[in-house]
C-alpha atoms as a printed R data frame, in Angstrom:
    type eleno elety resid chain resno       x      y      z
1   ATOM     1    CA   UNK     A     1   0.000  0.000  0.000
2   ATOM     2    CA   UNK     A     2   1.200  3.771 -0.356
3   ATOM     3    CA   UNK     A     3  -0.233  6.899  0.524
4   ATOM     4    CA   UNK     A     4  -2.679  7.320 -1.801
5   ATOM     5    CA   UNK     A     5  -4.422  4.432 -0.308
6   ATOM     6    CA   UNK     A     6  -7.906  5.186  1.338
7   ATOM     7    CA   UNK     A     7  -8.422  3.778  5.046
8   ATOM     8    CA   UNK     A     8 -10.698  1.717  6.017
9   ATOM     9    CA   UNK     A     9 -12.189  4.498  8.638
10  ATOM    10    CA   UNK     A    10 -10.030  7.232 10.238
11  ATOM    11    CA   UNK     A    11  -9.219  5.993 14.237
12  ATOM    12    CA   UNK     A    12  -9.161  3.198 15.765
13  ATOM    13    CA   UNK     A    13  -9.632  3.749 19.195
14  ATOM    14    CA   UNK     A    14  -8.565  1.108 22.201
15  ATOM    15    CA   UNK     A    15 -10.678  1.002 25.175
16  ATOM    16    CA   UNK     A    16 -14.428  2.039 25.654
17  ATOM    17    CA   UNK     A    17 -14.140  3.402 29.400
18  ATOM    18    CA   UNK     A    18 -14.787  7.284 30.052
19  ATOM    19    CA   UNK     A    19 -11.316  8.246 28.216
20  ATOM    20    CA   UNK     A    20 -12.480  6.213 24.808
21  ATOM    21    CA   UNK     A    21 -16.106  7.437 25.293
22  ATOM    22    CA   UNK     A    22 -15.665 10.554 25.487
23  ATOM    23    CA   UNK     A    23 -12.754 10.442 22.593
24  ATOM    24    CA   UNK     A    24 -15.678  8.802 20.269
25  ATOM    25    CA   UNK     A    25 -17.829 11.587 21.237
26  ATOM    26    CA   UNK     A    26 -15.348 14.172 19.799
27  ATOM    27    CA   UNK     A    27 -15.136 12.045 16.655
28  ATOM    28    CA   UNK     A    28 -18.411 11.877 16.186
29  ATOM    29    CA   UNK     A    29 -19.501 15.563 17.041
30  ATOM    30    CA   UNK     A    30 -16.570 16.087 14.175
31  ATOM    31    CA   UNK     A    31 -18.117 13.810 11.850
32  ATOM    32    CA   UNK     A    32 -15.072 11.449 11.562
33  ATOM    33    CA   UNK     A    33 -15.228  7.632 11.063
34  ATOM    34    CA   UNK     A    34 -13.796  5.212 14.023
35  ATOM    35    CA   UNK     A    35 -14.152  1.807 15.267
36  ATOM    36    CA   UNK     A    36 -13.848  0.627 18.560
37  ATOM    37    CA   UNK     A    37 -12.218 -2.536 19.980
38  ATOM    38    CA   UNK     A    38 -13.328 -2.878 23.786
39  ATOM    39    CA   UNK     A    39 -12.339 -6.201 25.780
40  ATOM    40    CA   UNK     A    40 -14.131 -8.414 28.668
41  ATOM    41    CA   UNK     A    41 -11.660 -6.513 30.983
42  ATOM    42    CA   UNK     A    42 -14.037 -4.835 34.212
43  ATOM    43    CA   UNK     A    43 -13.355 -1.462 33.931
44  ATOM    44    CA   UNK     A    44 -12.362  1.325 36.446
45  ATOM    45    CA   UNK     A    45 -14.958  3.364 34.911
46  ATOM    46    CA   UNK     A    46 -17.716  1.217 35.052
47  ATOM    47    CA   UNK     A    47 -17.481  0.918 39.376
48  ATOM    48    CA   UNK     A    48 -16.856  5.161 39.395
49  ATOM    49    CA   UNK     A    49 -19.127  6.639 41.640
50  ATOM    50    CA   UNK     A    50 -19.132  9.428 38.494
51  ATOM    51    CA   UNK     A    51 -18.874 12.103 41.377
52  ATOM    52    CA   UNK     A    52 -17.669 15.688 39.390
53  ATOM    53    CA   UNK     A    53 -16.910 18.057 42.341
54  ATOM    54    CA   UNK     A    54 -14.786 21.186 41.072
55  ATOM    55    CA   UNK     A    55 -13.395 21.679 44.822
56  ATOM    56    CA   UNK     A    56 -10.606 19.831 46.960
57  ATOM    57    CA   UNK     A    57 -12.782 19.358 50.023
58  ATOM    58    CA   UNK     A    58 -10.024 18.542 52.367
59  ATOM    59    CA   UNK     A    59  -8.382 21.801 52.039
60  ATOM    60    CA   UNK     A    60 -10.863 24.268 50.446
61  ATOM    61    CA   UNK     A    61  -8.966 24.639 47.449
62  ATOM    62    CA   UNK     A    62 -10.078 24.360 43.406
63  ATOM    63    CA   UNK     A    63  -9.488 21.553 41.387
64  ATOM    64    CA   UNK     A    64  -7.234 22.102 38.844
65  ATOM    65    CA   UNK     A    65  -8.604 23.782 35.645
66  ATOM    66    CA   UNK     A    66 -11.928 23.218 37.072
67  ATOM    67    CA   UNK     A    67 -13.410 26.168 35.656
68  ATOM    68    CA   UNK     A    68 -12.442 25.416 32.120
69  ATOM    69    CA   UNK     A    69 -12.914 21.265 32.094
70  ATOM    70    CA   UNK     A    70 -16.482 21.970 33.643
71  ATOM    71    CA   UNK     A    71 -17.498 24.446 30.990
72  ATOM    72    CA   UNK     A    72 -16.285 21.868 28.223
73  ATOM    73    CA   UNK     A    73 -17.618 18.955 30.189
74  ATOM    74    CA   UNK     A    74 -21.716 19.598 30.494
75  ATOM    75    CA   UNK     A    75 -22.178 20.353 26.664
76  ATOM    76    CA   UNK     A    76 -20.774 17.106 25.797
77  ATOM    77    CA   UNK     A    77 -22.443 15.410 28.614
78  ATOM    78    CA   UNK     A    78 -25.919 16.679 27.297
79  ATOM    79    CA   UNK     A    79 -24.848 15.928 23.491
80  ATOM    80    CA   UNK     A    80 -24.565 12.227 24.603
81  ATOM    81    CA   UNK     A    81 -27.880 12.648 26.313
82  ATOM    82    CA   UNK     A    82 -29.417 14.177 23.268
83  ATOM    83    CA   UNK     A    83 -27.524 10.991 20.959
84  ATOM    84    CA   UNK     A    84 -28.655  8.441 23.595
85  ATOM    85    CA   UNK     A    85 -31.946  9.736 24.313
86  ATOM    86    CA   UNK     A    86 -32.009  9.640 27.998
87  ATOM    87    CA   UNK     A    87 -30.524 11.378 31.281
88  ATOM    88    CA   UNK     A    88 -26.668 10.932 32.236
89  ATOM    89    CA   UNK     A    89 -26.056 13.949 34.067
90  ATOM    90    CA   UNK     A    90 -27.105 14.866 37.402
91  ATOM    91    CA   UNK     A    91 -26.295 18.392 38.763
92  ATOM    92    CA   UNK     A    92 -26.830 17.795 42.477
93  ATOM    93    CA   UNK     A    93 -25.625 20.398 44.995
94  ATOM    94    CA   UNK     A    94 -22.433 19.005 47.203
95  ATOM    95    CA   UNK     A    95 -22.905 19.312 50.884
96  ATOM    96    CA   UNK     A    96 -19.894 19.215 52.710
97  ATOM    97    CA   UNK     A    97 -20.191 18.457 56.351
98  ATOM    98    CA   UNK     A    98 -18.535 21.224 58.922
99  ATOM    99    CA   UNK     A    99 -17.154 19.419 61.760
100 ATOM   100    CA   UNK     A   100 -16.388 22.769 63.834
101 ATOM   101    CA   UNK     A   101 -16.908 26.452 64.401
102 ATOM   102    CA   UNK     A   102 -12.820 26.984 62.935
103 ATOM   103    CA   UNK     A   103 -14.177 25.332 59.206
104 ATOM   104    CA   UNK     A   104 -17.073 28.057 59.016
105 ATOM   105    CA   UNK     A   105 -14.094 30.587 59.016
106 ATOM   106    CA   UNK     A   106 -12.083 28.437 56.703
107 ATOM   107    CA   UNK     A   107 -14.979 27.896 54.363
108 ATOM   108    CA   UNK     A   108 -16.067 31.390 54.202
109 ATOM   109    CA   UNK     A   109 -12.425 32.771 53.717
110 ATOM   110    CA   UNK     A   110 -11.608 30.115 50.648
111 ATOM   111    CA   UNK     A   111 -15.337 31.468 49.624
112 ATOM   112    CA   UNK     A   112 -13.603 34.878 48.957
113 ATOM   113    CA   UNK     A   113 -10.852 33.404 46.543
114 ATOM   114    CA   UNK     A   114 -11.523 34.548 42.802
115 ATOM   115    CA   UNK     A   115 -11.389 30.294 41.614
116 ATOM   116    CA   UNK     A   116 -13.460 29.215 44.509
117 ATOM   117    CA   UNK     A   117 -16.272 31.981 44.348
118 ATOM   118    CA   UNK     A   118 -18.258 30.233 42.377
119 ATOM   119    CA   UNK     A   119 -18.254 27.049 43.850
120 ATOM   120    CA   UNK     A   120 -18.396 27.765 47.260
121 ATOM   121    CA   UNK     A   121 -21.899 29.447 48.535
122 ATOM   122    CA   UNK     A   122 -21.477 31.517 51.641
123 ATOM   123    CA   UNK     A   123 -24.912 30.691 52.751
124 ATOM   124    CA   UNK     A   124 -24.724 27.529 55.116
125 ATOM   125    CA   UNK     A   125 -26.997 24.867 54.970
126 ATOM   126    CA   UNK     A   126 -28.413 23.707 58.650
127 ATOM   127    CA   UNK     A   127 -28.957 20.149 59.324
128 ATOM   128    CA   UNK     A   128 -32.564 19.418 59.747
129 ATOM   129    CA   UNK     A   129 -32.059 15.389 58.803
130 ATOM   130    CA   UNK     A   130 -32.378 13.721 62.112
131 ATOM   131    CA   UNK     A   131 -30.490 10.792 60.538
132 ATOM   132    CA   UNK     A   132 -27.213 12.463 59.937
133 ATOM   133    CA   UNK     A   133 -24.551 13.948 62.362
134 ATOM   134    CA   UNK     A   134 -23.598 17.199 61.668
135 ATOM   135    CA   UNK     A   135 -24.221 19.567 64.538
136 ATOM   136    CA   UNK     A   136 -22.453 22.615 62.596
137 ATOM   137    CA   UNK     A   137 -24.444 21.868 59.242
138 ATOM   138    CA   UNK     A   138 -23.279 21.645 55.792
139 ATOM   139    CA   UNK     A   139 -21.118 24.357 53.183
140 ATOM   140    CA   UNK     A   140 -22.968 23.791 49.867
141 ATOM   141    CA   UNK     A   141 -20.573 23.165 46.496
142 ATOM   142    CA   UNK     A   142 -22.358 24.757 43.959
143 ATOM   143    CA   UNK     A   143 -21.413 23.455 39.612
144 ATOM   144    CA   UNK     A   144 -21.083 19.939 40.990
145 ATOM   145    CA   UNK     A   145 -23.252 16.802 40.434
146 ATOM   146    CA   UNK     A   146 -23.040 13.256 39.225
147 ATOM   147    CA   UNK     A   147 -22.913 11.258 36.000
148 ATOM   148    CA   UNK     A   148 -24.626  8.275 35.754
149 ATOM   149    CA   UNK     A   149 -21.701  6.609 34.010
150 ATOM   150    CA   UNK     A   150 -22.111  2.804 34.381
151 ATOM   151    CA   UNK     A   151 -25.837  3.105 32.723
152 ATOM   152    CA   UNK     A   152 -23.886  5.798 30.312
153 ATOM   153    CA   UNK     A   153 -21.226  3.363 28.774
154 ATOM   154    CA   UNK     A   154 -23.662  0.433 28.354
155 ATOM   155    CA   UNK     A   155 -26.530  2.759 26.396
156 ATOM   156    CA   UNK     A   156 -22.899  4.162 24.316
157 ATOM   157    CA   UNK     A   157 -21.445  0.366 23.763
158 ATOM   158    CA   UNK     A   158 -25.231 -0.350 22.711
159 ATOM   159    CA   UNK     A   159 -25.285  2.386 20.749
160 ATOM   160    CA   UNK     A   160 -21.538  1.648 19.088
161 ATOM   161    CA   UNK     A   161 -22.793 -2.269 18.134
162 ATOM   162    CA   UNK     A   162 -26.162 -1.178 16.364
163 ATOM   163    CA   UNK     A   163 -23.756  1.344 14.357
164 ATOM   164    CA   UNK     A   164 -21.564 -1.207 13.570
165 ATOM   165    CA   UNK     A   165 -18.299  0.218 14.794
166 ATOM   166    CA   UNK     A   166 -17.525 -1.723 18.412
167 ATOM   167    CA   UNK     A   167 -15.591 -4.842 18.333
168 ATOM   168    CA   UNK     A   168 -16.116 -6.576 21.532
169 ATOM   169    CA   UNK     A   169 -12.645 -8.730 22.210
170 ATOM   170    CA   UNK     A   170  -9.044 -7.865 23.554
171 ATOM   171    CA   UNK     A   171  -6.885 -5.674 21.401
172 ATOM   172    CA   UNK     A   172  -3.903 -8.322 20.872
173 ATOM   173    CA   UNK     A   173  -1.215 -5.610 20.030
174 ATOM   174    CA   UNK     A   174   0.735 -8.049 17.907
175 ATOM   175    CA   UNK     A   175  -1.871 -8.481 15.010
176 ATOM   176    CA   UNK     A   176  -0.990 -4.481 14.955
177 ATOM   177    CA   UNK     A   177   1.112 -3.167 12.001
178 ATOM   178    CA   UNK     A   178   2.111 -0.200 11.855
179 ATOM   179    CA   UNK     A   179   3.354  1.699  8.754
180 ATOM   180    CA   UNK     A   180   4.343  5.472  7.968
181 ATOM   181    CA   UNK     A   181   1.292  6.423  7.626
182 ATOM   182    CA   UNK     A   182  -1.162  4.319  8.483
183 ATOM   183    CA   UNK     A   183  -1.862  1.290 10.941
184 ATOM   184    CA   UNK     A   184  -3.515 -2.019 10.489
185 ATOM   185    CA   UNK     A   185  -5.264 -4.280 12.086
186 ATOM   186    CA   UNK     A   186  -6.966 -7.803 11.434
187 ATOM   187    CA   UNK     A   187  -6.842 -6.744  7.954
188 ATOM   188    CA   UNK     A   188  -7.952 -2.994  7.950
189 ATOM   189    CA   UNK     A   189  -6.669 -0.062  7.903
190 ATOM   190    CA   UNK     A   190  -6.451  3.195  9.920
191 ATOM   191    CA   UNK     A   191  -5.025  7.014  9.430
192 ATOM   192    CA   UNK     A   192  -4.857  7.078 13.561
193 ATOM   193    CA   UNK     A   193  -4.745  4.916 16.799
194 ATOM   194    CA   UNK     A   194  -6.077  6.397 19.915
195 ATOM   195    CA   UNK     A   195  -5.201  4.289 23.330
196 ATOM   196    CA   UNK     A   196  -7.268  4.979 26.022
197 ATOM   197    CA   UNK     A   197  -7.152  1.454 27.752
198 ATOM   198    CA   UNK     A   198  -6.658  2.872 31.257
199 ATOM   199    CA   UNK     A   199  -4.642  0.158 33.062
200 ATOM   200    CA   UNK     A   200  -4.516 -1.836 30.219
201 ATOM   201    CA   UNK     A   201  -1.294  0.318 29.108
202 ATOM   202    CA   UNK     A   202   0.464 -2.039 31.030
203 ATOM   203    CA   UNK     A   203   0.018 -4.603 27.936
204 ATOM   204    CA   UNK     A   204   0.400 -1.395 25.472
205 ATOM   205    CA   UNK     A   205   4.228 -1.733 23.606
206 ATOM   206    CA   UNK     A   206   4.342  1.693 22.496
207 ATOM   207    CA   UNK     A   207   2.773  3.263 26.078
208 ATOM   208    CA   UNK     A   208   3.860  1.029 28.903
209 ATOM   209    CA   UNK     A   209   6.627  2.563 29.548
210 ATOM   210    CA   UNK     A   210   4.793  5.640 30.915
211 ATOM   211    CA   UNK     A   211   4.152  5.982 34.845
212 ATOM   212    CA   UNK     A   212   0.337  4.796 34.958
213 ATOM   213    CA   UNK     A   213  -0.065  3.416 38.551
214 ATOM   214    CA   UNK     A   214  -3.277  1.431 39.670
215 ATOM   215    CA   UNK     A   215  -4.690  2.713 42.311
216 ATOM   216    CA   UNK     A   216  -7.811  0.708 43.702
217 ATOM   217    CA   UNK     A   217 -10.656  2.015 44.754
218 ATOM   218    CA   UNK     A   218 -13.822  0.271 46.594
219 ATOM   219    CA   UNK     A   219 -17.539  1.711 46.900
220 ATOM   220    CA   UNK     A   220 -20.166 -0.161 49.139
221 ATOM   221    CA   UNK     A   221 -24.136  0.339 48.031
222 ATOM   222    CA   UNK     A   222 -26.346  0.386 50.249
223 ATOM   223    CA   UNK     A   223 -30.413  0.958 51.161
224 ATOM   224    CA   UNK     A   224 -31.229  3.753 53.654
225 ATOM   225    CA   UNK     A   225 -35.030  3.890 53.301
226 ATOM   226    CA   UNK     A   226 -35.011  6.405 56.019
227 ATOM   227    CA   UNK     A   227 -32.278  8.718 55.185
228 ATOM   228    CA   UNK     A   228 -33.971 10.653 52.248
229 ATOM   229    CA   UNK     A   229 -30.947 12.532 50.195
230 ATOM   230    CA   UNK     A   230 -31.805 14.288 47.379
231 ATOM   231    CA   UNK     A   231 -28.083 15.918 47.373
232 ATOM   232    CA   UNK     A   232 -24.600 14.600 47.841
233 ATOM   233    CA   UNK     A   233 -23.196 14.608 51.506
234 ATOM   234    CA   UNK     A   234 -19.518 14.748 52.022
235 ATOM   235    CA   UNK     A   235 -17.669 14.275 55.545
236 ATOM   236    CA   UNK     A   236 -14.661 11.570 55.189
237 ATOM   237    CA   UNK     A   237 -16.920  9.789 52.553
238 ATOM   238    CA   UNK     A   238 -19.367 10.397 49.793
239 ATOM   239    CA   UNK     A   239 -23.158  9.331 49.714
240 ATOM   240    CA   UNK     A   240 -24.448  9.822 46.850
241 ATOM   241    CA   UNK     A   241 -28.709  9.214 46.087
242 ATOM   242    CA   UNK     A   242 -29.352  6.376 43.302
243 ATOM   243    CA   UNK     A   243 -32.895  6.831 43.721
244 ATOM   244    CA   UNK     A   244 -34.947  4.117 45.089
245 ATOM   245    CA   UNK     A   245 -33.543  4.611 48.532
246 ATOM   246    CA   UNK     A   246 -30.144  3.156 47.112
247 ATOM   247    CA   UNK     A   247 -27.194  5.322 48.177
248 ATOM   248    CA   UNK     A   248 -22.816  4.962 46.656
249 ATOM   249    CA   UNK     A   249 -20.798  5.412 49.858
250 ATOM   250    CA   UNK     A   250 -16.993  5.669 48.841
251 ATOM   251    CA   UNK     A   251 -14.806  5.892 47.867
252 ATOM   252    CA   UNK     A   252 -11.076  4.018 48.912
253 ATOM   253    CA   UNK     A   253  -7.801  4.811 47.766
254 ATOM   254    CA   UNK     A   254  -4.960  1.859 47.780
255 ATOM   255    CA   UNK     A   255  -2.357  2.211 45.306
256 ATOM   256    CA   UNK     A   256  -0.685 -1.215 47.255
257 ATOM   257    CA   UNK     A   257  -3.716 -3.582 46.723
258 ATOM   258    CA   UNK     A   258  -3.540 -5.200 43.303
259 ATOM   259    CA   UNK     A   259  -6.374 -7.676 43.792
260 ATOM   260    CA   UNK     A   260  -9.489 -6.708 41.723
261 ATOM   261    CA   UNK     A   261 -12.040 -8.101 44.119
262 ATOM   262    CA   UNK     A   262 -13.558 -6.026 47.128
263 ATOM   263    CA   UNK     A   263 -12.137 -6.639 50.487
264 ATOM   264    CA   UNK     A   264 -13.451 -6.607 53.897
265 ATOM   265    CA   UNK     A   265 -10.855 -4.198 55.064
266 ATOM   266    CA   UNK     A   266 -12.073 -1.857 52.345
267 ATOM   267    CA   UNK     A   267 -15.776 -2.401 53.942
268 ATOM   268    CA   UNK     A   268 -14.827 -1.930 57.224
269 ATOM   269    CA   UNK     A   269 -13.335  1.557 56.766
270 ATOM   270    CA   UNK     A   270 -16.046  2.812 54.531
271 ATOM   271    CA   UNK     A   271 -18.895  1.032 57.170
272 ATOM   272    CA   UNK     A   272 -16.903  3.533 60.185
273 ATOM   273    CA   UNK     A   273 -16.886  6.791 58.103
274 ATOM   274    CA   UNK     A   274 -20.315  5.994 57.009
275 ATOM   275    CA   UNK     A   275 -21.686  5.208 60.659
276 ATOM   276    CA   UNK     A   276 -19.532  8.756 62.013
277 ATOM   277    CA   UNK     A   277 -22.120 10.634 59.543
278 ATOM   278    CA   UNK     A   278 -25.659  8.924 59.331
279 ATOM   279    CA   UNK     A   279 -27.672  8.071 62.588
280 ATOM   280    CA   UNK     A   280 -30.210  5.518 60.390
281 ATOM   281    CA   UNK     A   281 -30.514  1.737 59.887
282 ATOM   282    CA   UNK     A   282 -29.003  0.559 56.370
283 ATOM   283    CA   UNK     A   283 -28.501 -2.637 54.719
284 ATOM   284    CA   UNK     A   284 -24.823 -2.847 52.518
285 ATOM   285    CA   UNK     A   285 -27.078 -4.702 49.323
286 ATOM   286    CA   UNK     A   286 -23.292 -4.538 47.278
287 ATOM   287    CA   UNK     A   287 -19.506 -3.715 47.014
288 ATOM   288    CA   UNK     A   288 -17.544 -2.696 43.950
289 ATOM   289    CA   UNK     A   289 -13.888 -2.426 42.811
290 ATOM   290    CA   UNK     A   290 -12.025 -1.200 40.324
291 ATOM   291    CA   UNK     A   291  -8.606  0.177 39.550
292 ATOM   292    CA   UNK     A   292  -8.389  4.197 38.483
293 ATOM   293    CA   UNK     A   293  -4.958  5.035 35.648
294 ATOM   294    CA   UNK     A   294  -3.246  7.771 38.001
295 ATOM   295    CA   UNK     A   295   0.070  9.252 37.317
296 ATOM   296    CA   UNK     A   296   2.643 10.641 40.084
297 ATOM   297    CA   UNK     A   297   2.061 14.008 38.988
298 ATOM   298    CA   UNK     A   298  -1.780 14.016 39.381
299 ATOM   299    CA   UNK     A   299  -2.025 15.334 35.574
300 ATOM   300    CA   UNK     A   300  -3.664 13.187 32.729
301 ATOM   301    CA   UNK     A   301  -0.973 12.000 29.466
302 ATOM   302    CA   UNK     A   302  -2.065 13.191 26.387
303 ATOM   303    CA   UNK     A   303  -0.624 12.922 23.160
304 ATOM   304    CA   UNK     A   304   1.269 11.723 20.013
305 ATOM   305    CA   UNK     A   305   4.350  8.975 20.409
306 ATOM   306    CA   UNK     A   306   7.759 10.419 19.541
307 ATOM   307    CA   UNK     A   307   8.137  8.078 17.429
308 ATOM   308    CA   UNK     A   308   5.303  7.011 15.690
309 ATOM   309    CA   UNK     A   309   2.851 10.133 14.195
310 ATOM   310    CA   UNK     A   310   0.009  7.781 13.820
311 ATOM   311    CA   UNK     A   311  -0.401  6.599 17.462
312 ATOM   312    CA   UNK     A   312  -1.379  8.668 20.516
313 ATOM   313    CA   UNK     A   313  -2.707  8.045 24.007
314 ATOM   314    CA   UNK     A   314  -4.872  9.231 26.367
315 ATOM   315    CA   UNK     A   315  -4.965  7.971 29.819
316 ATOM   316    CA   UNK     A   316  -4.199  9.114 33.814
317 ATOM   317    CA   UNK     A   317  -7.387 10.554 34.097
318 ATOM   318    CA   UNK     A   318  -7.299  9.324 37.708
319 ATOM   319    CA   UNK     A   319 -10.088  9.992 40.093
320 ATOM   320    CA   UNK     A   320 -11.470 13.082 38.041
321 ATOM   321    CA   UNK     A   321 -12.201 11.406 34.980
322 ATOM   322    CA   UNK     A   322 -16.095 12.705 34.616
323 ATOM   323    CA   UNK     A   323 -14.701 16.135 35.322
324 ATOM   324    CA   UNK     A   324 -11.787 16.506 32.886
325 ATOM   325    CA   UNK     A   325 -12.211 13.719 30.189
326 ATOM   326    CA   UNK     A   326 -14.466 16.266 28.065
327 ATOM   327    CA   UNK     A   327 -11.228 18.449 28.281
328 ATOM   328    CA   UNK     A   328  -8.511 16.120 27.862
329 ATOM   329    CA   UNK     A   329 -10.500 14.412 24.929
330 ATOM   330    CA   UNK     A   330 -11.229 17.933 23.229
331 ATOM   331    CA   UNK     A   331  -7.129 18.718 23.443
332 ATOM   332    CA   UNK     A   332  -5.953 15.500 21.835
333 ATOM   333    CA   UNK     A   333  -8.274 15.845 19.011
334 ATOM   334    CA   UNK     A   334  -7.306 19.441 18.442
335 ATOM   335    CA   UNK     A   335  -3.851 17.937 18.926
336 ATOM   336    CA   UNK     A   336  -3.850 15.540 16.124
337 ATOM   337    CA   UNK     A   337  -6.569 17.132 13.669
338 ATOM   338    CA   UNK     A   338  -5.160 20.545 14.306
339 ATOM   339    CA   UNK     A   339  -2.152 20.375 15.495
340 ATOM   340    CA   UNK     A   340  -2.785 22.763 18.398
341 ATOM   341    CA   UNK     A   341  -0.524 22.518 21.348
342 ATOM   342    CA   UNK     A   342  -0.819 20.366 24.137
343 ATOM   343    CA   UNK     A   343   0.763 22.154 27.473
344 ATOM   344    CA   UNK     A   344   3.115 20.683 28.807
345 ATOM   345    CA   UNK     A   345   1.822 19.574 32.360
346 ATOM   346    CA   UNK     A   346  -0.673 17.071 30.383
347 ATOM   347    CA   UNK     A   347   1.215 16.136 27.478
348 ATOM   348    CA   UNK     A   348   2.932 12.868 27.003
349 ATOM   349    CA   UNK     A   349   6.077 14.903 26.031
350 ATOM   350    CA   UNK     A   350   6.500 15.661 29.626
351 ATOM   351    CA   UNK     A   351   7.755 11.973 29.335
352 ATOM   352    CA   UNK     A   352   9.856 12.229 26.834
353 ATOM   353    CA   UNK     A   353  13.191 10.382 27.928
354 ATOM   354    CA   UNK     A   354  11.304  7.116 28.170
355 ATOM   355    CA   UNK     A   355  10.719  6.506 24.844
């Protein structure tokens, strides 16, 4: 084959968690053709409570580029709504429980800053739930909310098979070929590969190099038919409404356990933070684990290998996924359609002296 030769569609894109959805959604809000190859693998994404929170709870401070990823996230959350036909996105308020007199300062002070001020209301909410502890009352976080990702990515894989573009099997790397300026696969050809695997970089020859770390994370569900939440509580834990008197209470952070099923040590710390904020009978009806792609530097890889023009990754979304996939997805496309600039604090070039 030379140049001149037409592809068989435009990307190929590895992995169908939130990094490859939301990837797809920029190809097809572009109009480009793709295929997807997803495996059998459980996904981090897919055991996410899908929490977006543009605050750092612990110390009152903003997430980084929260401002910008949520004003690119929510339009492309709603144009998968409008694709899908149904309701993703939830933008619930974020109560944060104060635990003393000294956070009311704190909160009110961080309030003040210019990239808090709109997420932080000044107004405090006072507790009148008899079934949760909170004798000081709540600081609201206003622009957060929750995806319903789990129900998202089936309706999208759904969606993917009746268009004829998901392959559902393991991406065996060494059927891959991988030419000047092209790559093929089981026989068909492709201007671009996109890897957003998460942790299945580990098996990626062209990625693995890069500092992806697993780190696991466990969420217990439970039913509280007495607590009635309509909002999202934060102390040590979130508990976030399912509806139907179903509540996520998470989440864990182990970057030592490597075991993908949930553990009773897990439980037991998420069952004493839980019973340190609600005063009501529950029953724990399920437990879920899954392992989040972070990087050392808390910052997201983006970007086109050195070495090879036609592959690029994107991966180390980390807990924040839901919040700046939309973002990171947006800046690769630009990337390699456009050739726009990646900064350097997300790109992959930040790693250059692996490769």
């Amino acid at each position: 084959m030379n140049s001149s030769t037409p592809f068989d569609k435009e990307y190929l894109v590895v992995g169908c968690g939130i990094a490859g959805l939301l990837f797809c959604e920029q190809l097809l809000n572009a109009g480009r053709s793709f295929v997807v190859i997803d495996g059998h693998q459980p996904s981090a994404s897919k055991v996410a409570g899908g929490l977006y929170n543009p605050v750092v709870l612990k110390r009152f401070k903003a997430v980084w580029e929260a401002k910008t990823a949520l004003a690119m996230a929510k339009p492309v959350y709603r144009r998968l709504e409008d694709l899908l036909h149904a309701k993703w996105l939830y933008e619930d308020a974020i109560y944060r429980r104060i635990s003393s007199p000294s956070e009311i300062n704190n909160w009110t002070t961080a309030a003040d800053e210019p990239e808090l001020e709109t997420f932080l209301s000044v107004q405090f909410k006072s507790n009148t739930n008899p079934y949760l502890n909170a004798d000081f009352g709540f600081g609201e976080v206003t622009e957060g909310g929750r995806l319903d990702i789990e129900n998202l990515l089936d309706a999208f894989k759904s969606y993917l098979l009746t268009e004829g573009i998901l392959i559902q099997e393991n991406f065996d790397y060494q059927q891959l070929s991988v030419y000047e300026d092209r790559v093929s696969y089981s026989d068909r050809t492709y201007k671009h590969l996109v890897c957003a695997e998460g942790m299945g970089i580990a098996q990626n020859p062209f990625f693995n190099q890069l500092p992806v770390q697993a780190n696991k994370g466990e969420y217990l569900k439970i039913s509280a038919p007495d607590l009635k939440l309509e909002a999202i509580y934060k102390s040590d834990i979130f508990i976030i409404p399912l509806g139907n008197e179903q509540y996520l209470v998470g989440a864990t952070y182990n970057r030592f356990d490597q075991n993908p099923a949930p553990t009773g040590e897990a439980k037991a710390i998420l069952l004493a933070k839980l019973g340190a904020l609600i005063l009501c009978d529950y029953e724990v009806i399920g437990q879920q684990a899954g392992f989040r792609p972070t990087v050392p530097d808390r910052r997201p890889i983006i970007g086109t290998h050195p070495q090879f023009s036609m592959i690029h990754v994107l991966n180390g979304l980390g807990s924040r996924g839901v919040l700046h996939g939309p973002m990171m997805a947006n800046m690769l496309f630009n990337s390699i359609e456009h050739q726009m600039d990646i900064p350097l604090e997300m790109s992959l070039m930040r790693y250059q002296e692996l490769f």
